[in-house]
C-alpha positions, 0 to 999 in steps of 0.5 A: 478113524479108529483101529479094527481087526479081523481074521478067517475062521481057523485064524491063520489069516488076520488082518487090521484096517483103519474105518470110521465107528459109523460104516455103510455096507453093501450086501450084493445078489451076485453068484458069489456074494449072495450065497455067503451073504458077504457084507461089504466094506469097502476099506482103502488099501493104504488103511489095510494091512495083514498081520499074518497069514499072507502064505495061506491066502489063495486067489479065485478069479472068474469071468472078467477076471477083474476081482481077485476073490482070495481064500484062507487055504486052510479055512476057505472063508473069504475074510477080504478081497479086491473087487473089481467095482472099488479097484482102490479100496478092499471089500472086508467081509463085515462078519470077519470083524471083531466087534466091527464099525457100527452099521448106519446104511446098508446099500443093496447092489444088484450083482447079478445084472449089473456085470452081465 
């Protein structure tokens, strides 16, 4: 396991997480996820930790109200949140990753039907 870190776009939000050099990602067609072309990784929440900027994180939730989508206030980027597909484990937003895990699978999840 090795050490990663990452943070929204204006840096008020960072974070560190611990993963494996060689990840799986899923990319999700849903409303949400399709449009900001999320990747997915999914990172237990024991090997998650922020290092600041836990005031400025907002949260969004919609229908089910099972994933708790969470924002940088100042920013408005989604550099991780809780899904509600892995309630154990935080979905990391890949491209909020400074030089990030190598990508060896990609897992296309179809969002938009599964949850309907």
């Amino acid at each position: 396991m090795k050490e990663y870190v990452g943070q929204c776009h204006c840096g008020g939000i960072n974070f560190r997480f611990y993963s494996e050099d060689s990840v799986e990602i899923w990319k999700c067609n849903c409303s949400i996820c399709e449009p900001l072309d999320y990747e997915h990784l999914f990172i237990k929440h024991d090997d998650f930790t922020i290092i600041n900027g836990e005031e400025l994180i907002s949260e969004y939730s919609f229908g089910t109200k099972k994933a708790k989508h969470l924002f940088c206030k100042n920013c408005g980027i989604k550099s991780f949140y809780q899904p509600r597909s892995h309630p154990d484990s935080y979905s990391i937003n890949l491209k909020c990753v400074k030089n990030p895990p190598e990508v060896t699978n990609i897992v296309y999840f179809d969002g938009k039907n599964k949850f309907t």
